[in-house]
ZAMARGU-4260 file (C-alpha; in steps of 0.2 Angstrom, whole numbers, plus 5000, padded with zeros to 4 digits):
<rodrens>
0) 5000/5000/5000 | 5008/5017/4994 | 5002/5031/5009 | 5004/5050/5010 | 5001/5058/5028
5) 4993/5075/5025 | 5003/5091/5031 | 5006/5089/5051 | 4992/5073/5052 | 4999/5058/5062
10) 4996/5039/5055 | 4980/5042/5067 | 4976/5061/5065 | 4960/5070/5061 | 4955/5070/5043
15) 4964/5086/5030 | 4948/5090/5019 | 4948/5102/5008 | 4935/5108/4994 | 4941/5102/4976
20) 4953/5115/4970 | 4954/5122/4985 | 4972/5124/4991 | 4970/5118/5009 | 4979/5102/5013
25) 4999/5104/5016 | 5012/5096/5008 | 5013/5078/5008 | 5030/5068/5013 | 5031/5051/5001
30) 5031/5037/5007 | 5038/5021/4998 | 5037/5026/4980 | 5022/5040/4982 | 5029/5051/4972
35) 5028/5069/4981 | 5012/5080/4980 | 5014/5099/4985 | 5002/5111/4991 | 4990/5118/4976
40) 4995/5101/4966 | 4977/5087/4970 | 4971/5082/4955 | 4953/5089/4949 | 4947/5071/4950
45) 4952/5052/4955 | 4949/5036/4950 | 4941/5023/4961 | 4940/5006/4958 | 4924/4997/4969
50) 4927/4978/4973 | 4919/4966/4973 | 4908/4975/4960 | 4919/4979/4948 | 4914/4997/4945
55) 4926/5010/4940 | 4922/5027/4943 | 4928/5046/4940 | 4923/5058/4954 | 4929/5076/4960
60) 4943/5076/4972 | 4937/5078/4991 | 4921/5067/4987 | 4920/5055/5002 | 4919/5037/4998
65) 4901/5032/5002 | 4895/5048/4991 | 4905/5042/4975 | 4898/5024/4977 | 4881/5029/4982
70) 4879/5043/4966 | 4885/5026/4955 | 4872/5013/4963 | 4886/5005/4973 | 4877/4999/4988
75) 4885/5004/5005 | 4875/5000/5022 | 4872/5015/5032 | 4857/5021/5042 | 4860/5040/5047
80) 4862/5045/5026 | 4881/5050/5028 | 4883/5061/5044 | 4896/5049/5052 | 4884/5046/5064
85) 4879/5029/5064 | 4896/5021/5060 | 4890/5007/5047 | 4896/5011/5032 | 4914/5003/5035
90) 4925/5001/5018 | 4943/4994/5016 | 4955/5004/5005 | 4966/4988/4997 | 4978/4999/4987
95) 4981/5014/4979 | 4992/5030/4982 | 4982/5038/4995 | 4976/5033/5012 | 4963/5044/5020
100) 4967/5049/5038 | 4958/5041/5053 | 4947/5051/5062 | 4942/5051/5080 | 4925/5043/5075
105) 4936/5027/5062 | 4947/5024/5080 | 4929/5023/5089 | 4925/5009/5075 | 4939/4998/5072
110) 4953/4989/5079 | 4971/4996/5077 | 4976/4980/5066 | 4960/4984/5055 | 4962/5004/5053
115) 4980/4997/5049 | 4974/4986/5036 | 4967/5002/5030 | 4949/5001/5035 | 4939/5017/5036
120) 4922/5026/5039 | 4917/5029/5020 | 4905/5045/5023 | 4922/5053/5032 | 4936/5046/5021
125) 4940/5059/5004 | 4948/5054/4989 | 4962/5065/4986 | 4971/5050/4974 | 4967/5034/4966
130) 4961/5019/4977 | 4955/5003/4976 | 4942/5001/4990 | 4934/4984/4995 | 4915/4986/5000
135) 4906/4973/5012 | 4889/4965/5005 | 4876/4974/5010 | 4861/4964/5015 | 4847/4968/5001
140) 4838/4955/5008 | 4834/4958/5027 | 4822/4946/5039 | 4806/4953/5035 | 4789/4949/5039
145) 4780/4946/5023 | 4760/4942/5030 | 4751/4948/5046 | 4732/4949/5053 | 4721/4951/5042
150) 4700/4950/5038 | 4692/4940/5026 | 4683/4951/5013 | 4670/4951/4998 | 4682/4946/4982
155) 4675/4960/4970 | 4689/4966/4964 | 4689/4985/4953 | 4697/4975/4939 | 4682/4965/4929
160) 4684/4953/4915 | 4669/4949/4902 | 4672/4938/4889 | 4660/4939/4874 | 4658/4931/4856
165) 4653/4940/4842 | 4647/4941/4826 | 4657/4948/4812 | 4653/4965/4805 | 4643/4965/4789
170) 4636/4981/4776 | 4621/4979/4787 | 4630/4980/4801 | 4641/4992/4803 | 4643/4997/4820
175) 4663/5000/4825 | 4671/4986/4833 | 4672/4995/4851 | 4652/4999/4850 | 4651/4977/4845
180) 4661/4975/4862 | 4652/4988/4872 | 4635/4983/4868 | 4640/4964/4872 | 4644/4969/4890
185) 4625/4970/4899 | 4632/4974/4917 | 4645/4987/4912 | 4648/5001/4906 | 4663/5007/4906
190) 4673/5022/4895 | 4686/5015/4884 | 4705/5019/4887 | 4718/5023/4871 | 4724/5006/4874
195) 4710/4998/4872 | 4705/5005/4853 | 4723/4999/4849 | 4719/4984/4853 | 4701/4981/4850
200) 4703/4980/4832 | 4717/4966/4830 | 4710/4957/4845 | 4695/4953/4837 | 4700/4947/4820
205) 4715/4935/4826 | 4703/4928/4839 | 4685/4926/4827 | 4679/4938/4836 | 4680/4929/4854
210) 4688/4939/4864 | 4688/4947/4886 | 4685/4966/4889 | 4696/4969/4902 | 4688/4982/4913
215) 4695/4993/4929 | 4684/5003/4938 | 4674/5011/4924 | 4688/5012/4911 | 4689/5000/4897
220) 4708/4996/4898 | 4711/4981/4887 | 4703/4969/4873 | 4713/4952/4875 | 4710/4940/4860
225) 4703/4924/4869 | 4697/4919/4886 | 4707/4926/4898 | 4696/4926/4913 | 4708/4914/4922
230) 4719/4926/4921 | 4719/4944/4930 | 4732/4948/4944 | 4737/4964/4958 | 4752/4970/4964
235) 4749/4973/4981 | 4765/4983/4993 | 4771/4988/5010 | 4780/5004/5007 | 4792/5003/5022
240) 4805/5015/5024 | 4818/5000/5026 | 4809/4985/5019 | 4799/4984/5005 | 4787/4969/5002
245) 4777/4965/4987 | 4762/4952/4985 | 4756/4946/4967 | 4739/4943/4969 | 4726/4933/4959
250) 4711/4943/4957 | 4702/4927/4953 | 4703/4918/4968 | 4709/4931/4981 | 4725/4921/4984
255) 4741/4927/4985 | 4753/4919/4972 | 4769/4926/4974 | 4778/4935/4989 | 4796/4946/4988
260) 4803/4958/5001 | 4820/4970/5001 | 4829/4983/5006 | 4824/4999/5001 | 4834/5007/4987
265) 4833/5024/4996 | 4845/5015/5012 | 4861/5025/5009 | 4851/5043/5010 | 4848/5037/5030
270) 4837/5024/5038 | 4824/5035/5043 | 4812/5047/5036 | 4819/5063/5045 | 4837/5059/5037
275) 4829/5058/5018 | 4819/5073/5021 | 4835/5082/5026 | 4843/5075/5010 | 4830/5084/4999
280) 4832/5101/5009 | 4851/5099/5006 | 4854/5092/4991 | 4841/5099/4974 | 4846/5082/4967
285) 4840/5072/4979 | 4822/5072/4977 | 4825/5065/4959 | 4836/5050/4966 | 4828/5046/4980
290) 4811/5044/4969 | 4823/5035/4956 | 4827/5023/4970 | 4811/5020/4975 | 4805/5015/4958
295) 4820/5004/4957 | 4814/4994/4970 | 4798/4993/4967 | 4802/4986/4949 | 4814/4974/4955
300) 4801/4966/4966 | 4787/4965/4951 | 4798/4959/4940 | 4803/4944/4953 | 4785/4938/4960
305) 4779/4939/4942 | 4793/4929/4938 | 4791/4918/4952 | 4770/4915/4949 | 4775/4915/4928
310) 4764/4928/4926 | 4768/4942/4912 | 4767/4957/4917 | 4752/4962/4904 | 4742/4951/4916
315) 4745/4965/4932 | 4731/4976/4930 | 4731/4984/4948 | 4742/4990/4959 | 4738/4995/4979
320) 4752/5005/4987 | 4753/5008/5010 | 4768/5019/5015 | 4772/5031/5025 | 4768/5050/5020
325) 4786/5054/5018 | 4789/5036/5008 | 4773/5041/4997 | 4779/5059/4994 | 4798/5053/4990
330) 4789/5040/4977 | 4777/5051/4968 | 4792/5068/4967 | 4785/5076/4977 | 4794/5089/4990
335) 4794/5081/5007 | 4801/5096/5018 | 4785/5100/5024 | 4782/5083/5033 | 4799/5086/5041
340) 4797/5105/5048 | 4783/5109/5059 | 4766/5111/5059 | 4772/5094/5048 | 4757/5098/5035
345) 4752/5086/5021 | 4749/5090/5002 | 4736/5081/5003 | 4726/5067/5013 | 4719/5057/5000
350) 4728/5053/4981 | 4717/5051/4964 | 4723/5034/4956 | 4740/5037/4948 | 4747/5028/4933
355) 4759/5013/4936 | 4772/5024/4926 | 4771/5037/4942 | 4779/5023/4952 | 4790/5014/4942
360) 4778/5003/4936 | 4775/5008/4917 | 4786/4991/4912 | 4782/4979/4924 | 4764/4978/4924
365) 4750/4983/4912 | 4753/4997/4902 | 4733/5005/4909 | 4734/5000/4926 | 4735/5012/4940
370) 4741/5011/4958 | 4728/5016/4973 | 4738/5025/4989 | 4729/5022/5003 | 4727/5039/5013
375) 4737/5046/5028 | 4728/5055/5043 | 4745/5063/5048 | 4761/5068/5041 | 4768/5053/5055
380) 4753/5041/5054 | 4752/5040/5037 | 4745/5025/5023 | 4752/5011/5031 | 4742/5012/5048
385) 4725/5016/5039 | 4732/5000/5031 | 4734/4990/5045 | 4719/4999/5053 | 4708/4990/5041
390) 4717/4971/5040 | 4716/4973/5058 | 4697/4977/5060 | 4700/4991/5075 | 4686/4999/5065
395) 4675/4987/5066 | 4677/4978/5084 | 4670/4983/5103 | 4684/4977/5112 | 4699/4988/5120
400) 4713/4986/5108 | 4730/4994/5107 | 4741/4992/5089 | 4759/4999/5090 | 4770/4999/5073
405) 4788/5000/5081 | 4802/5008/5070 | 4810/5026/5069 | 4795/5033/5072 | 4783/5023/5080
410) 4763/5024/5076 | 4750/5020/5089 | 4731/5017/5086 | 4719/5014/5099 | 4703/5009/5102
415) 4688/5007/5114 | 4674/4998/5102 | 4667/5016/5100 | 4683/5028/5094 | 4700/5027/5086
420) 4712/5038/5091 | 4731/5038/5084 | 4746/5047/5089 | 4765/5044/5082 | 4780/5044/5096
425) 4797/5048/5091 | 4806/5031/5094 | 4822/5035/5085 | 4834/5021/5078 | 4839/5008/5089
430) 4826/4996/5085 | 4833/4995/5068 | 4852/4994/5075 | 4857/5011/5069 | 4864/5018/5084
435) 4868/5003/5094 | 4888/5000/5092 | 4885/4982/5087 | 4870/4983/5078 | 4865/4978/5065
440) 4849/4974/5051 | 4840/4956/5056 | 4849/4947/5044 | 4861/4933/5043 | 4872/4935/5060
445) 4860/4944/5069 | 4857/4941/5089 | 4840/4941/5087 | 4834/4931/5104 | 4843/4930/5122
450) 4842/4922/5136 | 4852/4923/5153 | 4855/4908/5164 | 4849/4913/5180 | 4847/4897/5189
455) 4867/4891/5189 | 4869/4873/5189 | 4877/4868/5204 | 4897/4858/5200 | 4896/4849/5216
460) 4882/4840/5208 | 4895/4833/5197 | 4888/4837/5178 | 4904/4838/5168 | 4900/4850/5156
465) 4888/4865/5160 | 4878/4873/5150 | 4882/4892/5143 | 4875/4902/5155 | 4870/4915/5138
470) 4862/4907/5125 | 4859/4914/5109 | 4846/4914/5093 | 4858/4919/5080 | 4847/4920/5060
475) 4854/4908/5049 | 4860/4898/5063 | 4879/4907/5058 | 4893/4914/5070 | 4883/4931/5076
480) 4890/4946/5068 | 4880/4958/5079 | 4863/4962/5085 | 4847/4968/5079 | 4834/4974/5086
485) 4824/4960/5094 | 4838/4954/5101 | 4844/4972/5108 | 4826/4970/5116 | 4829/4953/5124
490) 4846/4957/5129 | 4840/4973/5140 | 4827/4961/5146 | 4836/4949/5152 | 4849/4959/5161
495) 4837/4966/5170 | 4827/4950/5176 | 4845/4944/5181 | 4848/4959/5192 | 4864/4967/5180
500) 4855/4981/5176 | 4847/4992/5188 | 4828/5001/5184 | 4838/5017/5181 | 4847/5007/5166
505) 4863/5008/5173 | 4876/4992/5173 | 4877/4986/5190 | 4898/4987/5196 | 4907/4969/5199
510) 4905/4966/5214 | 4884/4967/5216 | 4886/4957/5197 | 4897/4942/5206 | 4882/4944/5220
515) 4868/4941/5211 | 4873/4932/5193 | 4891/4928/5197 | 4892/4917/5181 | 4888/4932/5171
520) 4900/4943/5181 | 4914/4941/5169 | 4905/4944/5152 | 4902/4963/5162 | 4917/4974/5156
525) 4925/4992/5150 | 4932/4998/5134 | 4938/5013/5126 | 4948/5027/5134 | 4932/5030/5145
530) 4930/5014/5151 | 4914/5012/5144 | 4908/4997/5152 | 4899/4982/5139 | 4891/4965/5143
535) 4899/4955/5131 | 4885/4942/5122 | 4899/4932/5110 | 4917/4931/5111 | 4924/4922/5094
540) 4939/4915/5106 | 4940/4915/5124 | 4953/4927/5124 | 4948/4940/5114 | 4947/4957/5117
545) 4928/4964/5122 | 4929/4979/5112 | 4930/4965/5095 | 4916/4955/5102 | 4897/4955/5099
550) 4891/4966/5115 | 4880/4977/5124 | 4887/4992/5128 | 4878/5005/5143 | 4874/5019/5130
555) 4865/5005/5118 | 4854/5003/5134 | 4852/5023/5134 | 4847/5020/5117 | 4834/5009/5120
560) 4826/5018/5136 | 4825/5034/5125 | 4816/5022/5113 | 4804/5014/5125 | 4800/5031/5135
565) 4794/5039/5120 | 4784/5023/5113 | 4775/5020/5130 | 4773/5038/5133 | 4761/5037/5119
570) 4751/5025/5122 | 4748/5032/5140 | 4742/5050/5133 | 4731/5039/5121 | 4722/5028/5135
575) 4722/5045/5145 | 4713/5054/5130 | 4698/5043/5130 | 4698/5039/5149 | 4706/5020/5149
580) 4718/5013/5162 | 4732/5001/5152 | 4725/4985/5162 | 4709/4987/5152 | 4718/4983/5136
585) 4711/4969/5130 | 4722/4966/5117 | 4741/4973/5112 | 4744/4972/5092 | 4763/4973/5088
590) 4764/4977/5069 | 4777/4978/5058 | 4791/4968/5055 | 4800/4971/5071 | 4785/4966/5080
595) 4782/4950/5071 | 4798/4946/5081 | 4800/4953/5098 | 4796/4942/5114 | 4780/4949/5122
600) 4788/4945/5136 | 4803/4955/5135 | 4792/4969/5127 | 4782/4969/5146 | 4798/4967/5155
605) 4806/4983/5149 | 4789/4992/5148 | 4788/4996/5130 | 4769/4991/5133 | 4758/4987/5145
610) 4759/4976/5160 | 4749/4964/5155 | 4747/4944/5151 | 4758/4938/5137 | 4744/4930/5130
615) 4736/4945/5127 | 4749/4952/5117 | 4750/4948/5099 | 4762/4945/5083 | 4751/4956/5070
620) 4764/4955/5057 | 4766/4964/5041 | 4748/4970/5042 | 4750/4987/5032 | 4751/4973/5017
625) 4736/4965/5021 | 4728/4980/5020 | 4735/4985/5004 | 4728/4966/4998 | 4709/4969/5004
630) 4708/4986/4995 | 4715/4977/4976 | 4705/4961/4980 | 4686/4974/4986 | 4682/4990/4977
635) 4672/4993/4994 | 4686/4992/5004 | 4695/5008/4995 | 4680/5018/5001 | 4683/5010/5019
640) 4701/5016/5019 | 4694/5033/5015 | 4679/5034/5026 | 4694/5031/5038 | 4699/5046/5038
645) 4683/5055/5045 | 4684/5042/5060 | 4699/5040/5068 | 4706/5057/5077 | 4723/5063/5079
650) 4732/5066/5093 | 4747/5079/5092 | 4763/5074/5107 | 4774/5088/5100 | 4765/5101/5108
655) 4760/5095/5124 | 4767/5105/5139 | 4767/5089/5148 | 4775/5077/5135 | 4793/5081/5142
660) 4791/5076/5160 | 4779/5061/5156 | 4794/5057/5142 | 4806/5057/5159 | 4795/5047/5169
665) 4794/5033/5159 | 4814/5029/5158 | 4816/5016/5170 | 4813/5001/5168 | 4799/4992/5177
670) 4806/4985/5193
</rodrens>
């Protein structure tokens, strides 16, 4: 590796940036066979070769590494959108004749050997010269839950096939082939589409005239040669701001044939919506790429669960569409900076049907179909809880019922059989391992369960081998890599039903931790200059260091109370709202896909909901996609999710005098 140290930088010192053609950085002293670059002398642009990719790129000087992959589609995990704050998008320089600098927050991340083997923070490392940079593989395909609680509806979907046979025109009967086709269909009446007097014509004459009027709502999309009855499908998807999931579904039976989930393309602008909200207010270019990247995705995931069903795409002729405000925004174009600023106002509540084409759809399904967004009653409790609102039935049921849809910002519905009322709580990124230091997505190598051996086996009762007293559900039954957001969940819970850590959240000191669960007391430990003190989970040899093993460290625990204090703080001003104490809740639902895999137990332990029996807790799954199913597979349904809106009352936190101190009060931990 040929290095340059820039002007009085140590091997270890802070990063020299400087704008392209500025002449900011010092000289550089050579170093093997570098030859020497002065003061005034870096180049206007570098090349930079990505590996494993293979993708050779040309950027200005002074870019940083995660922006020149991320402006040429390579793929880099990060979940704050290039701040430096969430420390996940690590990259290796392998060669090249320049090394960036390690900043204060690279020694933070890695090891001494690893920074010497060139490994850096991409957002915070510039390209001043050529490198070669190796780039870890990025999980597109994350843990995610794919169905969830859902009702049984009426199958009449807005899409209608008719098939008809029909005479052949004669001098006495002239009538145009669309008014032959028209007057065939008795129960419909529908407006023909440009599309459909393309194709009416040809249809007709290849088929003697036996062909299916393909009808959705009142529009006459298509005339297929044939009997294609069999044969009508609908795309349905959760929008999520990290996962995406799509549903091919037969409009014929009301059965899904094909299911497909992955990250969403938008990931390196950050892992929230507050982060790709900023991006637009910095950035004029990012609107246009973050909307590029939605449609990439949403492409992607048509293109395979048609593949998988062997369906063409010709056959797709609806589309249903449950997002967040800010996702639906990003995917239509549309400026999101009012979402992000306050009083947080929306363009609109309710979207006409838009053209597959407006969401990346033009090629992937029908040429006529169009995509229905289900509407928003906030800017924070947007499409995807009316969503799960309906698959859920809180509309419709006279029991006591609580849904919470856990993530960055966390939505909360509730109901007592006679109003809904909603709120969204600001939970921030630790349930999605963004600001934990051994976090990570719930993929492969992920803790995503825990358990603590309280109850120490006896030796003197002479069992040779003991069993470990932490035991660990890694996914994909691999080495674990780090620890997503379940498992962060479970670990808090168990430390503190093992007495480790106090109700304050504090890690208790050696000596109580020998007292009360002394065959944990030596997985407690410090690292860092600070002496930040961990609980190590996984050490891949018995010696090695903590600070290179899979841990829990005391500000992860922060994270999470600061996560669970505004999530239970919600809840409590919603059952305050309309006069309910929490042990009348009949019924928790935990949506999403983080709630499709947290212990209710754990979740009760901690206080993220109520004290109450596990059993009354519930796994409700990807249920923002359920919804999005029931509105392609019931035209009636639509106008439900609508009606919605006029029934279910929002509750603003932000501007309650009282929402700080109730905030502070809900920190501990139950005891």
């Amino acid at each position: 590796m040929r290095q340059q140290e820039a002007g009085a930088a140590t091997a270890r010192g802070p990063v020299q940036r400087a704008a392209a053609g500025a002449a900011e950085v010092g000289a550089v002293e050579p170093v093997d066979d570098t030859p020497v670059v002065t003061e005034g002398e870096w180049p206007e642009r570098v090349d930079l070769s990505y590996t494993p990719s293979g993708a050779t790129v040309r950027v200005p000087a002074g870019v940083n590494l995660f922006e020149a992959a991320s402006w040429n589609g390579i793929a880099v995990d990060s979940t704050c959108g290039g701040h430096g704050t969430c420390r996940k998008c690590k990259l290796q320089v392998t060669e090249g004749d320049w090394m960036p600098p390690v900043t204060p927050q690279d020694e933070r991340t890695f090891s001494a050997d690893q920074l010497d083997a060139g490994w850096r923070l991409g957002c915070l490392a510039t390209a001043w010269g050529a490198m070669t940079v190796d780039v870890p593989p990025l999980t597109t395909r994350p843990k995610a839950s794919t169905v969830g609680v859902g009702r049984q509806v009426i199958l009449r979907p807005s899409v209608q096939k008719r098939y008809v046979e029909l005479t052949e025109a004669t001098l006495a009967d002239q009538r145009p082939d669309l008014t032959r086709v028209l007057d065939a269909i008795e129960d419909l009446e529908p407006v023909a589409e440009l599309h459909a007097l393309r194709r009416v014509g040809p249809a007709l004459r290849s088929a003697d005239h036996k062909v299916t009027a393909v009808v959705a709502d009142d529009r006459l999309i298509d005339v297929e040669a044939g009997d294609t009855t069999g044969r009508s499908f609908g795309l349905a998807v959760d929008l999520g701001t990290t996962t995406v999931v799509a549903t091919l579904m037969d409009l014929t039976t009301g059965t899904p044939v094909a299911v497909a989930s992955m990250l969403n393309a938008q990931q390196p602008f950050g892992g929230d919506v507050i982060s790709r909200i900023s991006a637009t207010m910095l950035d004029p270019q990012a609107l246009p790429r973050l909307r590029a990247r939605a449609h990439e995705t949403l492409a992607e995931l048509a293109a395979e669960v048609c593949a998988e069903a062997g369906v063409e795409p010709g056959e797709v002729y609806d589309v249903a569409i449950a997002g967040n405000a800010t996702m639906v925004a990003l995917l239509l174009g549309q400026d999101p900076e009012p979402l992000g600023v306050a009083p947080f106002i929306l363009a609109t509540d309710r979207w006409p049907l838009v053209p597959a084409v407006e969401v990346g759809l033009g090629s992937s399904v029908h040429p006529a179909a169009r995509a229905f967004l289900h509407p928003a009653l906030g800017a924070y409790v947007g499409g995807d809880i009316v969503a799960g609102i309906q698959a859920s039935g809180m509309d419709r049921d006279s029991r006591v019922r609580l849904m919470i849809d856990i993530g960055t910002n966390c939505e909360i519905v509730l109901s007592d059989g006679t109003q809904l009322v909603s709120t969204a709580a600001p939970a921030g990124p630790a349930f999605e391992g963004a600001s934990i230091r051994c976090g990570m997505r719930a993929a492969d190598g992920a803790v995503e369960t825990v358990k603590l051996l309280a109850d120490w086996p006896d030796p003197a009762t002479g069992e040779e081998e003991l069993p470990d007293a932490v035991q660990l559900g890694v996914i994909g039954d691999v080495e674990p890599r780090g620890l997503c957001g379940s498992g962060l969940v479970d670990a808090v819970a168990e430390l503190s039903r093992v007495g480790l850590l106090d109700p304050s959240g504090r890690l208790v000191d050696a000596e109580t931790a020998r007292s009360v669960a002394p065959a944990l007391a030596d997985r407690l430990a410090s690292i860092g200059e600070a002496g930040e003190r961990v609980f190590v989970l996984y050490r891949e040899s018995p010696d090695a260091p903590a600070s290179e093993s899979v841990y829990l460290s005391q500000r992860d625990v922060r994270e999470l109370q600061f996560a669970k204090a505004a999530i239970s703080t919600g809840w409590t001003l919603l059952l305050e709202e309309i006069g309910l104490e929490p042990r009348e809740v009949q019924q928790v639902l935990l949506a999403g896909s983080f709630g499709s895999y947290l212990s209710p137990a754990a979740a009760v332990r901690i206080g993220l909901v109520p004290r109450l029996p596990t059993l009354r807790i519930v796994a409700a799954g990807n249920i923002a996609g359920e919804g999005a199913k029931m509105v392609l597979l019931s035209a009636t349904e639509r106008a439900g999710a609508e009606a919605l809106l006029e029934g279910v009352r929002y509750v603003e936190l932000s501007d309650r005098s009282d929402f700080n101190d109730r905030f502070v009060d809900q920190l501990s931990f139950p005891a």
